[in-house]
C-alpha positions as CSV (number, residue, x, y, z in Angstrom):
1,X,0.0,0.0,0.0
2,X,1.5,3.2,-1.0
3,X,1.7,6.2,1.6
4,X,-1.0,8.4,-0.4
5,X,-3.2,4.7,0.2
6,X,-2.0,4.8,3.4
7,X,-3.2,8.5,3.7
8,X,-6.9,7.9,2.5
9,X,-7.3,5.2,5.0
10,X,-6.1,7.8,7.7
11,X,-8.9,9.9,6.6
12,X,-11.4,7.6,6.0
13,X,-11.4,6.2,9.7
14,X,-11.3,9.7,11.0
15,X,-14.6,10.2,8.3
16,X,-15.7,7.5,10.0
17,X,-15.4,8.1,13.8
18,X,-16.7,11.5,13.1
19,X,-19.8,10.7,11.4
20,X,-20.3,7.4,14.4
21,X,-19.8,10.6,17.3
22,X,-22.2,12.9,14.9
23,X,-24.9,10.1,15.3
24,X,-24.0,9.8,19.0
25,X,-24.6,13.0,19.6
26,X,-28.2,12.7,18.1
27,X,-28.9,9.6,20.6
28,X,-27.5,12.2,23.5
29,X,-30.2,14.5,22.2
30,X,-33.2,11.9,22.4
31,X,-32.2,10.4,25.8
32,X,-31.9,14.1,27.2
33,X,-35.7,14.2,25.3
34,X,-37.1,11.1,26.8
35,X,-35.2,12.2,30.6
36,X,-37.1,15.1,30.4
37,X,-40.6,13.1,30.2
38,X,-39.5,11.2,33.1
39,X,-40.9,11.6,36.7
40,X,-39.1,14.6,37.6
41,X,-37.0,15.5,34.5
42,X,-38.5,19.2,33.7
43,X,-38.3,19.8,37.6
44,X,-36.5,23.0,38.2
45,X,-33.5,23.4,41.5
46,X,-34.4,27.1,42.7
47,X,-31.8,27.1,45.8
48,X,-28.4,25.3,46.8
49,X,-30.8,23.1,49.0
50,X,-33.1,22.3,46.7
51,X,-29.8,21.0,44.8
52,X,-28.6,18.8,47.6
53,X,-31.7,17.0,48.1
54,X,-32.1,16.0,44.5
55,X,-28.7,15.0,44.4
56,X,-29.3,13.1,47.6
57,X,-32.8,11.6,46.2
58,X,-32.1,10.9,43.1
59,X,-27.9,11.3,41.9
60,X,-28.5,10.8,38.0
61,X,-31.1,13.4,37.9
62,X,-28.7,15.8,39.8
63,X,-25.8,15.4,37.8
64,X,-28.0,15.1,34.6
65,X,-29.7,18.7,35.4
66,X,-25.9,20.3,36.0
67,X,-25.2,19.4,32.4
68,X,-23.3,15.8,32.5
69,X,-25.5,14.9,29.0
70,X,-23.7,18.1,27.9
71,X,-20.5,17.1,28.9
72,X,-20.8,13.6,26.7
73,X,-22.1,15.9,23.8
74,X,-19.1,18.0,24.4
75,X,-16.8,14.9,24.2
76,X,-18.5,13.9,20.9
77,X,-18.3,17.3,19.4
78,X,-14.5,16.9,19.7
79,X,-13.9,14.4,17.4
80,X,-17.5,15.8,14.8
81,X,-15.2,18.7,14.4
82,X,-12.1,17.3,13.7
83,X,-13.3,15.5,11.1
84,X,-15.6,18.3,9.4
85,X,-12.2,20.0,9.5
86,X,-10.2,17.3,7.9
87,X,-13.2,17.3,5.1
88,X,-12.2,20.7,4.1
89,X,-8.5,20.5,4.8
90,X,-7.8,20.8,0.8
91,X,-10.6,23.0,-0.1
92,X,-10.0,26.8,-0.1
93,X,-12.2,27.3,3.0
94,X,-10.1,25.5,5.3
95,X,-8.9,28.3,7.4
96,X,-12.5,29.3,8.2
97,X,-13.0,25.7,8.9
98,X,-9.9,24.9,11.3
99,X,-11.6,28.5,13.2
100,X,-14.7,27.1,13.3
101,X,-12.9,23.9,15.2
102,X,-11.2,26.5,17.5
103,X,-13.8,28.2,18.6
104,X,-15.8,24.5,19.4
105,X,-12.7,23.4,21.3
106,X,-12.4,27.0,23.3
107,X,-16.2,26.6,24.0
108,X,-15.6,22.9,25.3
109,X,-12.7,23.9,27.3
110,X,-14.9,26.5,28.8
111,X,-17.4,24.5,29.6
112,X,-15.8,21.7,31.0
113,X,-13.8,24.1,33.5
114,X,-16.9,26.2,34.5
115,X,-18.9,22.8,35.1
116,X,-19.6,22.0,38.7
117,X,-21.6,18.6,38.0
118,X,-19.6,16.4,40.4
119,X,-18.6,18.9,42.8
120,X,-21.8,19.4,43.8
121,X,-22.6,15.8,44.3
122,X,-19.2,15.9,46.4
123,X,-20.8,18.4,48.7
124,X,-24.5,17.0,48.3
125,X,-23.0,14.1,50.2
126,X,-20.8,16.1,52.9
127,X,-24.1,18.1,53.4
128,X,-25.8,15.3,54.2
129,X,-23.0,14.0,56.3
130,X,-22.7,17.0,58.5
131,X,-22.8,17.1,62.1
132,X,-23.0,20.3,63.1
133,X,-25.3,23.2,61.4
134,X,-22.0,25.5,61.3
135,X,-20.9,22.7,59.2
136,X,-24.0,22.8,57.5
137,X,-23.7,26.5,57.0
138,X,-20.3,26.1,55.1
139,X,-20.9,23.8,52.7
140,X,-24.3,25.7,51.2
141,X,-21.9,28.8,51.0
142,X,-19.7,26.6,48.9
143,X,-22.5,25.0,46.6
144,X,-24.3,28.2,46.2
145,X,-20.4,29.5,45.2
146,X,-20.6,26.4,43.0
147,X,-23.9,27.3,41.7
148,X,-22.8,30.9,40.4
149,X,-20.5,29.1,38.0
150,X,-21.4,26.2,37.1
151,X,-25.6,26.4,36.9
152,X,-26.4,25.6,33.4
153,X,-28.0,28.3,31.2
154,X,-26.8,31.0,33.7
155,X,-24.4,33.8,33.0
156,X,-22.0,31.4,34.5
157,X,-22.4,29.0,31.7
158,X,-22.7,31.4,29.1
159,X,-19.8,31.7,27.7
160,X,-19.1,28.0,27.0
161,X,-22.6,27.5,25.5
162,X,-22.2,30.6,23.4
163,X,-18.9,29.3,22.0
164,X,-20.0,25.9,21.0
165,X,-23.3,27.5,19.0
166,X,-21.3,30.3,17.0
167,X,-19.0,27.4,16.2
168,X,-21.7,25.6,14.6
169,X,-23.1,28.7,12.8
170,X,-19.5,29.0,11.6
171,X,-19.2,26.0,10.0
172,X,-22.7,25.8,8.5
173,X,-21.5,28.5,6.9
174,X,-18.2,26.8,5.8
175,X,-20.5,23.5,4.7
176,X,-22.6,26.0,2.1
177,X,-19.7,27.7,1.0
178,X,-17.5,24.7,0.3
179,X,-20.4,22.6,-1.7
180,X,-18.5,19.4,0.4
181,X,-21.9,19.4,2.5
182,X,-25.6,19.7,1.3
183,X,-26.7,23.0,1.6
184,X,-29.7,21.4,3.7
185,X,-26.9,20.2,6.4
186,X,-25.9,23.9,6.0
187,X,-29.4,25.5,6.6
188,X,-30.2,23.4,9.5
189,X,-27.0,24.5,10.9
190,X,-27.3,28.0,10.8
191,X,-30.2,27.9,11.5
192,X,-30.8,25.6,14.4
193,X,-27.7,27.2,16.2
194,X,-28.3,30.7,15.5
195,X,-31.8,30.0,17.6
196,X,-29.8,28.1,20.3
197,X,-27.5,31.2,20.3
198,X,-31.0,33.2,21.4
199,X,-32.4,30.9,23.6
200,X,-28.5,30.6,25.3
201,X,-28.6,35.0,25.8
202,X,-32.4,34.9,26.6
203,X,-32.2,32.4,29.1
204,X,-29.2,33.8,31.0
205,X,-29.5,37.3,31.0
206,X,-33.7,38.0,30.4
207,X,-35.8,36.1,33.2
208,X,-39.4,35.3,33.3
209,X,-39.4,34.3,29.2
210,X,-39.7,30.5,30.2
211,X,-42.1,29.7,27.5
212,X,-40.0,31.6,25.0
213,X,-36.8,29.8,25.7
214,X,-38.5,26.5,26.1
215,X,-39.9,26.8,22.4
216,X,-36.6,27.9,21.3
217,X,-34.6,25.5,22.8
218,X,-36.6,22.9,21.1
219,X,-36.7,24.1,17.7
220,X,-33.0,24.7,18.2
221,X,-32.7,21.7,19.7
222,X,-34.4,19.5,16.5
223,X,-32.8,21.6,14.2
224,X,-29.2,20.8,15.1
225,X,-30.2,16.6,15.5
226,X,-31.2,17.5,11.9
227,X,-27.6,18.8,11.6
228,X,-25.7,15.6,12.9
229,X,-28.0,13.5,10.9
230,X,-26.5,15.3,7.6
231,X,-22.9,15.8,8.5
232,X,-23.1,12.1,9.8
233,X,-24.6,10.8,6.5
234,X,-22.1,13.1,4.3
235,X,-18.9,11.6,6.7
236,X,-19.9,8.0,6.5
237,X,-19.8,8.4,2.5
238,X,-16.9,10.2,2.6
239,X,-15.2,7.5,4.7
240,X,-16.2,5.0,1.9
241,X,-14.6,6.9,-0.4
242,X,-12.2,9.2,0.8
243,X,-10.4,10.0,-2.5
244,X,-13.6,10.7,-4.3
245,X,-14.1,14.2,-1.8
């Protein structure tokens, strides 16, 4: 096998894992769907002890609602947008596209630094462990510290969320430019992140628009499944065929 055969294979596996975490990130969407149907899956944490007592209840739920499902998407997006990079890597857009991976990877960092999922269950534990209320006392200062950061869809978590959407709506914008993508890939990108964008600044910043930022989040929400569908579809034919792109 010569190194340029040797080359295509490369590519094709990395088509090929991309388009498998693309599709994994779709099942991440329904099962965060189908949680939220659940007994208890839409139920809302409004104080540091209303935290620690549905960690203590029910741990899953707890860490589930502090954005672990989130983390595995975040995970997954790693390796969708290294491989929607390496599908551009010799068309003239690449620079925008390696950007686009950037920013994903910046937002992920963020993210993953801000998130205070299993610190919280940490000090859920140690709450309930407590002897003493001044003990007591000093571990809700720290989870409501905790809380200020790490709360999903809070100004805390902003950033991070905001990073990861513009990174889509950057390469959606790539994928219609490039013609490597369907423009309907492209569409539902722009699209479906551009309205996550909203619901992300809405939800942070503007309260008492619950409706609102419920409807956005799902239309968002659909749209960008839509999304992984495509880009998983176009990266599994590419990896059948890398030489052909």
């Amino acid at each position: 096998m010569t190194n340029s055969e040797n080359n295509q294979a490369l590519w094709g596996r990395i088509y090929h894992i991309g388009g498998a975490a693309a599709i994994g990130a779709v099942l991440v969407g329904v099962l965060e769907i189908a949680i939220t149907f659940l007994p208890g899956g839409n139920v809302s944490c409004e104080t540091v002890l209303d935290w620690f007592w549905l960690f203590d209840e029910n741990w899953f739920m707890g860490l589930r609602n502090m954005g672990l499902l989130n983390i595995m998407l975040d995970v997954l997006a790693i390796l969708t947008y290294f491989a929607l990079y390496a599908a551009h890597r010799q068309d003239r857009h690449k620079p925008y596209a390696a950007i686009a991976m950037i920013i994903s990877f910046l937002g992920i960092g963020v993210f993953l630094a801000t998130n205070r999922a299993f610190p919280m269950l940490a000090l859920s534990n140690q709450y309930a462990a407590a002897a003493t209320d001044a003990q007591r006392t000093v571990i809700e200062a720290a989870g409501q510290a905790m809380l200020s950061v790490g709360q999903s869809h809070t100004p805390g978590t902003f950033l991070g969320f905001i990073l990861a959407e513009v990174a889509g709506i950057v390469i959606s914008i790539v994928m219609l430019r490039s013609g490597i993508f369907s423009k309907a890939s492209a569409y539902a990108g722009m699209l479906g992140f551009g309205i996550l964008a909203i619901f992300e600044f809405l939800s942070s910043f503007i309260a008492g628009l619950s409706n609102v930022t419920m409807a956005l989040a799902m239309f968002g929400g659909l749209l960008s499944m839509a999304w992984y569908i495509l880009i998983a579809r176009r990266l599994f034919q590419l990896a059948r065929n890398p030489a052909a792109q």
